[in-house]
N, C-alpha and C positions, 0 to 999 in steps of 0.2 A: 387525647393528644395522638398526632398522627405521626408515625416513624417511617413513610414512607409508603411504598407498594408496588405491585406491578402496573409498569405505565405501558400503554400501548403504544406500538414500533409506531413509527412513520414509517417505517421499508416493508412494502408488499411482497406479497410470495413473490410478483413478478418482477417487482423488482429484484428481489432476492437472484432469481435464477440468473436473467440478465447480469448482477453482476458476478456471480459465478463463472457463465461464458467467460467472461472479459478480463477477469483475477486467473483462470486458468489458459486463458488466450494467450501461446505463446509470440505468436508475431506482431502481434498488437497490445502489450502489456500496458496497466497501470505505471504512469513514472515517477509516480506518489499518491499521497493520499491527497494532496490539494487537487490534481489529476481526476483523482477517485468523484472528486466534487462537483468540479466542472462535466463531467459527463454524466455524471445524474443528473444534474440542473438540465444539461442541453440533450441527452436524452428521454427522461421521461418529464422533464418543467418541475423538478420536484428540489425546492431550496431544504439541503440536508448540512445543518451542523459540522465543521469539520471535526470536534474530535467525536462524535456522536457516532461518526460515518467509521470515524477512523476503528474507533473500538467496537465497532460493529463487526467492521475487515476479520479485525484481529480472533476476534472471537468466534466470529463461523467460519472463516477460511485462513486461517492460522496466518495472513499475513504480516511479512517483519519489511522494514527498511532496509535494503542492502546498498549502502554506496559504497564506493571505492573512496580510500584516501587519497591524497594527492601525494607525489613520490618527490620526496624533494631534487631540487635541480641540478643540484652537485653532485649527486650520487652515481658511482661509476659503476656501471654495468656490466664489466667485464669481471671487476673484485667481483661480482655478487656470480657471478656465474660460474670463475674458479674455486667459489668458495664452495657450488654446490656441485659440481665434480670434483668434491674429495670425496 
């Protein structure tokens, strides 16, 4: 009985480095990992998994999701500003 083993990437050195450039590319960043997808497909023609890609990110270039929340629309801007010049 087989409990698994090591499977060979589909992601080439070169793709590797490519996406390297591109995850530490600040003017041109990843704007997610579905992002992350579409440009491997349309840069090297190579259909990759999205969470395959995704824990790939994660795991050789430590990347995380950062989005912003959205601020609700009531909220007054001025309290929040004397609150923080006390």
């Amino acid at each position: 009985m087989h409990s698994g083993g090591k499977r060979r990437g589909v992601i080439s050195t070169e793709i590797h480095r490519s996406l390297e450039k591109k995850v530490n590319d600040s003017r041109d960043p990843f704007l997610g990992y579905w992002d992350a997808v579409l440009w491997v497909k349309k840069e090297h023609d190579l259909d990759v998994k999205y969470n395959a890609l995704r824990i790939y990110l994660i795991r050789h270039f430590k990347t995380k999701l950062k989005a912003p929340r959205k601020s609700h629309y009531k909220k007054d801007g001025q309290a929040i500003e004397a609150h923080l010049d006390v």
